[in-house]
PAMI-814593 format. One record per residue (C-alpha): chain; x, y, z. Coordinates in Angstrom, 1 decimal. Layout:
REM PAMI-814593
<vexza><ch>A</ch><px>X</px><py>Y</py><pz>Z</pz></vexza>
...
REM end
This chain:
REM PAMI-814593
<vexza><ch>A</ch><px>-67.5</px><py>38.2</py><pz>12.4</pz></vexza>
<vexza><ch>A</ch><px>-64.4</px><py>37.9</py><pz>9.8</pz></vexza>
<vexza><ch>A</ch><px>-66.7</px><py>38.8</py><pz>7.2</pz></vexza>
<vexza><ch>A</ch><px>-68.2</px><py>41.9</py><pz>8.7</pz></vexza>
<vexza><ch>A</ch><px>-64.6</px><py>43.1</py><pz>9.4</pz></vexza>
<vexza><ch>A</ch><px>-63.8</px><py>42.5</py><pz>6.0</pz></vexza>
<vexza><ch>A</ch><px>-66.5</px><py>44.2</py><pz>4.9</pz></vexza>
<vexza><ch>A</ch><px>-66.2</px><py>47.6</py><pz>7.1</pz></vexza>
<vexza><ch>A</ch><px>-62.3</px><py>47.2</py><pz>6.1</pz></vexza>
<vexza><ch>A</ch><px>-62.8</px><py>47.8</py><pz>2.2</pz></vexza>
<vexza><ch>A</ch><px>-65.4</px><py>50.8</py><pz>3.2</pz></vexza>
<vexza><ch>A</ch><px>-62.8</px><py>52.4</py><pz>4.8</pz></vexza>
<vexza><ch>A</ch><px>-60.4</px><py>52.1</py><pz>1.8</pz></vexza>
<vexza><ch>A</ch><px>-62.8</px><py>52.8</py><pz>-1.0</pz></vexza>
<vexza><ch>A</ch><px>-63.8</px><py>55.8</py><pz>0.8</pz></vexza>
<vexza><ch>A</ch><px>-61.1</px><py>56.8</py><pz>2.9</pz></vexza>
<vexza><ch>A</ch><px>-58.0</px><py>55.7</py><pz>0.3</pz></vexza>
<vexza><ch>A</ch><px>-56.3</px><py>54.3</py><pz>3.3</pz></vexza>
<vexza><ch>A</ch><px>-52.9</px><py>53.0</py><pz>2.0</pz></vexza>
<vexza><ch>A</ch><px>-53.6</px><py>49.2</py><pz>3.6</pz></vexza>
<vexza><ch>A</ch><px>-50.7</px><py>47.5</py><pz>1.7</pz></vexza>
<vexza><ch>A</ch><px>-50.1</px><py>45.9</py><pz>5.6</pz></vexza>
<vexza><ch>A</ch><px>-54.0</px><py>45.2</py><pz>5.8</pz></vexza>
<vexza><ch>A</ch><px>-53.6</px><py>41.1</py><pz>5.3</pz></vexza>
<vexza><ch>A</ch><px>-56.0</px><py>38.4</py><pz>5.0</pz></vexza>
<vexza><ch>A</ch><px>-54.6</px><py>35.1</py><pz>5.5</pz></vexza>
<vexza><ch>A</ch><px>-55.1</px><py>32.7</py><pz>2.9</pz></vexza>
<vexza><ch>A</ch><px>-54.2</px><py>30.3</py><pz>5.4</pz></vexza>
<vexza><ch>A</ch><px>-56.5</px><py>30.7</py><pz>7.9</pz></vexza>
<vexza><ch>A</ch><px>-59.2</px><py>33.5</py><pz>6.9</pz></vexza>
<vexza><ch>A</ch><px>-58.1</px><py>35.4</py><pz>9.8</pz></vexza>
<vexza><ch>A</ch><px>-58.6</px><py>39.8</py><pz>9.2</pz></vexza>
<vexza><ch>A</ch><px>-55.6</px><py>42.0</py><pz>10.4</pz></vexza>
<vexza><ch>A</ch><px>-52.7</px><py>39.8</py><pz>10.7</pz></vexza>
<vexza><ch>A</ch><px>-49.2</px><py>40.1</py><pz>9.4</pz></vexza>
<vexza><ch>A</ch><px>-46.4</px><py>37.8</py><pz>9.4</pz></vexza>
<vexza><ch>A</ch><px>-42.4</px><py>38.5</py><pz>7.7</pz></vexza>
<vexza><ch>A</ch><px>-42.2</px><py>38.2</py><pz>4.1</pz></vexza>
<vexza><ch>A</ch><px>-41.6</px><py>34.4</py><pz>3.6</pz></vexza>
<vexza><ch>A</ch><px>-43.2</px><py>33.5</py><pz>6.5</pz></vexza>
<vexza><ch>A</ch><px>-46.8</px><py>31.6</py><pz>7.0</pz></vexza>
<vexza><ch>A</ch><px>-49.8</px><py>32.7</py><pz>9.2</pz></vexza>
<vexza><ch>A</ch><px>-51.8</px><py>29.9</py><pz>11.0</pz></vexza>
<vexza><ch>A</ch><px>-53.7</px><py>30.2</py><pz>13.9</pz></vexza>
<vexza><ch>A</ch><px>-52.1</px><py>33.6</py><pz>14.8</pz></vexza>
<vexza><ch>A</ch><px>-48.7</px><py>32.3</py><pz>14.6</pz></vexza>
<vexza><ch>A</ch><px>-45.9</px><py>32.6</py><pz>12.0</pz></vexza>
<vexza><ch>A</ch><px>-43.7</px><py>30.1</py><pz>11.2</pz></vexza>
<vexza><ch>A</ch><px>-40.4</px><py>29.9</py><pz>8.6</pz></vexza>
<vexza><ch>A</ch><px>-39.2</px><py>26.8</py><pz>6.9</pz></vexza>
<vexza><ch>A</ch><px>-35.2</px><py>26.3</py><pz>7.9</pz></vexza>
<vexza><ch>A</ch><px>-34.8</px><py>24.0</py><pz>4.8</pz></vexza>
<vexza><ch>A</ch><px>-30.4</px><py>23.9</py><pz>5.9</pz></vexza>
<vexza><ch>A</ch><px>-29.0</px><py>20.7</py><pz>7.5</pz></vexza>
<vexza><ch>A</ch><px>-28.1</px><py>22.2</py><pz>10.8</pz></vexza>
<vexza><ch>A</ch><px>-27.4</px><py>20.7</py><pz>14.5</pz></vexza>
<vexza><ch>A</ch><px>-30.4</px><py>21.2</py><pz>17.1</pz></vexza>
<vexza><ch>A</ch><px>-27.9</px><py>24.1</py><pz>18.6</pz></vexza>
<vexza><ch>A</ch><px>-27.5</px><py>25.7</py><pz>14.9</pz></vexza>
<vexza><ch>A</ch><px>-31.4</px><py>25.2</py><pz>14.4</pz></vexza>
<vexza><ch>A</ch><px>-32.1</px><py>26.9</py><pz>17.6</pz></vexza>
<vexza><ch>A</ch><px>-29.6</px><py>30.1</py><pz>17.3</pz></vexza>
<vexza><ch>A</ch><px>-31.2</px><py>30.7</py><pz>13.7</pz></vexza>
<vexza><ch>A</ch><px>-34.5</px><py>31.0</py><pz>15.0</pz></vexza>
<vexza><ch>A</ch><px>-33.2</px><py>33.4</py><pz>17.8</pz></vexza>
<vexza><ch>A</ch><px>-31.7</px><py>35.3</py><pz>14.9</pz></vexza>
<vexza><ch>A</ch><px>-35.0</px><py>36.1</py><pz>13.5</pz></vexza>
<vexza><ch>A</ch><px>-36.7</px><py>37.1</py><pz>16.4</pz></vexza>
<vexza><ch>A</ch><px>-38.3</px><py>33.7</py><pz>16.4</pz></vexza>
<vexza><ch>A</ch><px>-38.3</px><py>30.3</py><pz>19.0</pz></vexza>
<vexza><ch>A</ch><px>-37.4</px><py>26.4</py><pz>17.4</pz></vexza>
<vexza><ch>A</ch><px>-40.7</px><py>25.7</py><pz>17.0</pz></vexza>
<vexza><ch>A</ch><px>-42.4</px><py>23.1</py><pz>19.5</pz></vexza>
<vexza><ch>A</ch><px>-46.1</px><py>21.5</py><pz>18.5</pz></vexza>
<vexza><ch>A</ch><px>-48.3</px><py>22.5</py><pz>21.2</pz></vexza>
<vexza><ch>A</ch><px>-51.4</px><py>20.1</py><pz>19.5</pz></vexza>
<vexza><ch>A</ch><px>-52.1</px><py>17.4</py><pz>17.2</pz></vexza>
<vexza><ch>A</ch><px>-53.5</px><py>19.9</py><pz>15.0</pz></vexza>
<vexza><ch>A</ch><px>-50.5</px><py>22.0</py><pz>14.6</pz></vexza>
<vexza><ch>A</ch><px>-48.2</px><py>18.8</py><pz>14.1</pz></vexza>
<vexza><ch>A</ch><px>-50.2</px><py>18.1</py><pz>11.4</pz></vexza>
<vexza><ch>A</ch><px>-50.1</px><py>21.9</py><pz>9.9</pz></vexza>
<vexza><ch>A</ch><px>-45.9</px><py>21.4</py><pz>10.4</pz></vexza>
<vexza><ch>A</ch><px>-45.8</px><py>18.3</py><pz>8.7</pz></vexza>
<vexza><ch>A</ch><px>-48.2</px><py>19.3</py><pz>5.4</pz></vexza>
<vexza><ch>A</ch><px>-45.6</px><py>22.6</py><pz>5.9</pz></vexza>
<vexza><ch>A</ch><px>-42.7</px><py>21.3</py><pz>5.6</pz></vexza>
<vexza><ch>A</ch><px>-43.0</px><py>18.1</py><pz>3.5</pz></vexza>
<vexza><ch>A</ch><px>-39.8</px><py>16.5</py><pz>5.1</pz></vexza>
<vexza><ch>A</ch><px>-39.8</px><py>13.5</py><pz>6.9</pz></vexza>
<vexza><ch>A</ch><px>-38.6</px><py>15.1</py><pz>10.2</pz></vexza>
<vexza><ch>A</ch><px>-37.4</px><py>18.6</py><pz>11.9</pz></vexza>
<vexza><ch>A</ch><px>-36.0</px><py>20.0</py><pz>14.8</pz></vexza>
<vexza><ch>A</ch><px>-38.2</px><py>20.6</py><pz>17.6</pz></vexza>
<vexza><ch>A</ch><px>-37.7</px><py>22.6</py><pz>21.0</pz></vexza>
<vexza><ch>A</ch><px>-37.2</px><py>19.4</py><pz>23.4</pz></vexza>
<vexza><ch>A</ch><px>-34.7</px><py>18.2</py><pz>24.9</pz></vexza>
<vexza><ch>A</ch><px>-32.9</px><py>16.7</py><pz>27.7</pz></vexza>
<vexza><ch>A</ch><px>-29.5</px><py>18.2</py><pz>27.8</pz></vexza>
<vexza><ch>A</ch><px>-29.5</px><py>19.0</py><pz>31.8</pz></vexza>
<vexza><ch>A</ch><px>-30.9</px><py>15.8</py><pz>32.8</pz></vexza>
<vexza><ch>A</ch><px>-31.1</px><py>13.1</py><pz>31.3</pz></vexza>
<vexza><ch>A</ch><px>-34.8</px><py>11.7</py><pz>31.1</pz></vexza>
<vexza><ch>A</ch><px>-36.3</px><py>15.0</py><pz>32.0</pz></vexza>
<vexza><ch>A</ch><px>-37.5</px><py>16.7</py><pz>29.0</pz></vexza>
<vexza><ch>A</ch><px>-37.6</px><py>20.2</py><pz>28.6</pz></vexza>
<vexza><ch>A</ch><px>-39.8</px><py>21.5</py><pz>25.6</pz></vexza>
<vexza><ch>A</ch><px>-40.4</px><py>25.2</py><pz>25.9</pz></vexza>
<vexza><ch>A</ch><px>-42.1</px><py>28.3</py><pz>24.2</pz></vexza>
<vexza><ch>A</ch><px>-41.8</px><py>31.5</py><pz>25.1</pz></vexza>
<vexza><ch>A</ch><px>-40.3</px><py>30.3</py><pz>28.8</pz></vexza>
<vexza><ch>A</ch><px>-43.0</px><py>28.5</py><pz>29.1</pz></vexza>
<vexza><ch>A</ch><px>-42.7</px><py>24.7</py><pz>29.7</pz></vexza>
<vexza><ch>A</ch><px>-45.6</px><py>23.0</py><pz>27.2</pz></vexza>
<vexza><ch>A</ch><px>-46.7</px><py>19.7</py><pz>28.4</pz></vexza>
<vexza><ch>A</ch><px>-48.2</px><py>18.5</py><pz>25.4</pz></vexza>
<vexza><ch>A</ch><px>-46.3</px><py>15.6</py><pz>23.8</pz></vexza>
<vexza><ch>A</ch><px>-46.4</px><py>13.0</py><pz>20.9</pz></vexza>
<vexza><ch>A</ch><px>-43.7</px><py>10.7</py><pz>21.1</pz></vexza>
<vexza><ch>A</ch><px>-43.4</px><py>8.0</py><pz>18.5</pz></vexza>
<vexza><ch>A</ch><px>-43.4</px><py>4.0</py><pz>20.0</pz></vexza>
<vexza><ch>A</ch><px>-41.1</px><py>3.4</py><pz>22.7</pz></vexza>
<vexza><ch>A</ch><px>-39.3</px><py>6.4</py><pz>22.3</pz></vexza>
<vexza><ch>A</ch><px>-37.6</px><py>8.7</py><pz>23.7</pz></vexza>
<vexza><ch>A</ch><px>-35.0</px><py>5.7</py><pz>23.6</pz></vexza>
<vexza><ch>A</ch><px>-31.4</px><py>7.6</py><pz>24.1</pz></vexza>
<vexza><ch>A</ch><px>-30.3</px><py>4.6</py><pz>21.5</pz></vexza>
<vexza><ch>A</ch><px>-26.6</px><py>6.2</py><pz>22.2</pz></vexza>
<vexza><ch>A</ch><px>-26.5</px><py>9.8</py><pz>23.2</pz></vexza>
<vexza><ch>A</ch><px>-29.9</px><py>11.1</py><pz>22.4</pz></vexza>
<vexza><ch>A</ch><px>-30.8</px><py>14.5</py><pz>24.0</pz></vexza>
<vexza><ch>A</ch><px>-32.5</px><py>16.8</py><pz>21.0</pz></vexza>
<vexza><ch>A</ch><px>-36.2</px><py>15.8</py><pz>20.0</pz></vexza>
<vexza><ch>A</ch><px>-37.4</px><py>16.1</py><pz>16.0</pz></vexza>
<vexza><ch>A</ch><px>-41.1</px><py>15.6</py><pz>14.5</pz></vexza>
<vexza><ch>A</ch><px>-41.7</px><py>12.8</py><pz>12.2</pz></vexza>
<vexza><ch>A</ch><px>-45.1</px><py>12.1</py><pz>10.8</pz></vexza>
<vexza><ch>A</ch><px>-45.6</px><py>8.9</py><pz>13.5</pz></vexza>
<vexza><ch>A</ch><px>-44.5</px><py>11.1</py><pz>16.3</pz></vexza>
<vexza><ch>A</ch><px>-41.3</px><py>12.8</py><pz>17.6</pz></vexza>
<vexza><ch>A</ch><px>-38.0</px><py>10.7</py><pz>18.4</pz></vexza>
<vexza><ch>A</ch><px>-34.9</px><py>11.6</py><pz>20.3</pz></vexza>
<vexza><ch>A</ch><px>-31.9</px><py>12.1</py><pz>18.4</pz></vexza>
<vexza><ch>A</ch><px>-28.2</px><py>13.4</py><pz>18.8</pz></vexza>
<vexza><ch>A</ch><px>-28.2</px><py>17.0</py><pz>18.9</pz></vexza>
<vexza><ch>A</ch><px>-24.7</px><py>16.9</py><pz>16.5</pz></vexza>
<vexza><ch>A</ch><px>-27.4</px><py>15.5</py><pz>13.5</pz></vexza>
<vexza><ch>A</ch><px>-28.1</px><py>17.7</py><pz>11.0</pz></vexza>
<vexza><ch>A</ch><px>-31.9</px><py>18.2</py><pz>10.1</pz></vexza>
<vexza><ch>A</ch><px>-34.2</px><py>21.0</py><pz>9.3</pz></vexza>
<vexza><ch>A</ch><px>-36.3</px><py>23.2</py><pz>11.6</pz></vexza>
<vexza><ch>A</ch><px>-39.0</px><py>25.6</py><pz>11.6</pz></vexza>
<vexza><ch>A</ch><px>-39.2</px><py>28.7</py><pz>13.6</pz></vexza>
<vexza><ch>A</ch><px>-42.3</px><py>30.3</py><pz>15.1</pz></vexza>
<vexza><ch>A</ch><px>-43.3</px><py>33.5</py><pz>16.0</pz></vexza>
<vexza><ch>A</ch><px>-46.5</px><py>35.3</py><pz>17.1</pz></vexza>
<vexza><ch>A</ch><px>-48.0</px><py>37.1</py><pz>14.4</pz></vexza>
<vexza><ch>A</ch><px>-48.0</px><py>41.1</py><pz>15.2</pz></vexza>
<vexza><ch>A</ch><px>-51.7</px><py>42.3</py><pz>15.6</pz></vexza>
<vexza><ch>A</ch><px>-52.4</px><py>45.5</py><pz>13.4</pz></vexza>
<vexza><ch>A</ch><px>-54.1</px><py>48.6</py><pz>14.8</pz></vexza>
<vexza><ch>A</ch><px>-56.2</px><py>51.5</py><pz>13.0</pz></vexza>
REM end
């Protein structure tokens, strides 16, 4: 189906001269039509921006927000793994935590709470005051939201129309 869209895509501009300069094909997922910010990377209909600062959970979060974006929260194994071939870090900021109540964790995109988890071994542990959650490649961990660490951001990647 890509293919085909591809196809009738370059017809339109080798006959039409249609200025497509915003007509993208994802080298990262083969997907026709989709767009993300400069600097930012397509997968799966999503866009996502490396935060390579040190910043606290709280920092991480308000950067994203700056952007139009959310702290990023893996809703899959699959995506975890995309994040973690990414970013090439050995951990980020994720949108978990369990600032409210302690024990109850809240990890949210969009408003919406996402159930899937991937905690490392016996964690979440609160070893001290733990109440912000980053990503490491054997699972996420609690940590103190005053550490500094890198995030990524995500944001839906804007359909374009002809």
């Amino acid at each position: 189906m890509a293919s085909v869209l591809i196809s009738l895509m370059l017809l339109l501009l080798v006959y039409h001269h249609v200025d497509c300069t915003r007509c993208l094909v994802s080298s990262t997922n083969g997907r026709f039509g989709e767009e993300c910010p400069l600097d930012w990377i397509t997968w799966r209909s999503q866009c996502y921006k490396i935060i390579s600062d040190l910043l606290t959970w709280r920092e991480a979060k308000e950067q994203c927000i700056k952007m139009d974006a959310l702290l990023v929260v893996p809703l899959s194994k699959d995506e975890t793994k995309f994040l973690l071939t990414l970013f090439r870090k050995p951990k980020f900021w994720i949108n978990c935590n369990d600032i409210e109540t302690e024990g109850q964790w809240v990890c949210q995109e969009d408003g919406a709470m996402v159930q899937y988890r991937e905690w490392r071994q016996n964690e979440p542990d609160n070893f001290g005051v733990e109440n912000c959650a980053v990503a490491y490649y054997e699972g996420w961990n609690d940590l103190s939201c005053t550490n500094k660490c890198p995030a990524i951001c995500k944001q839906k990647s804007p359909m374009l129309h002809f």
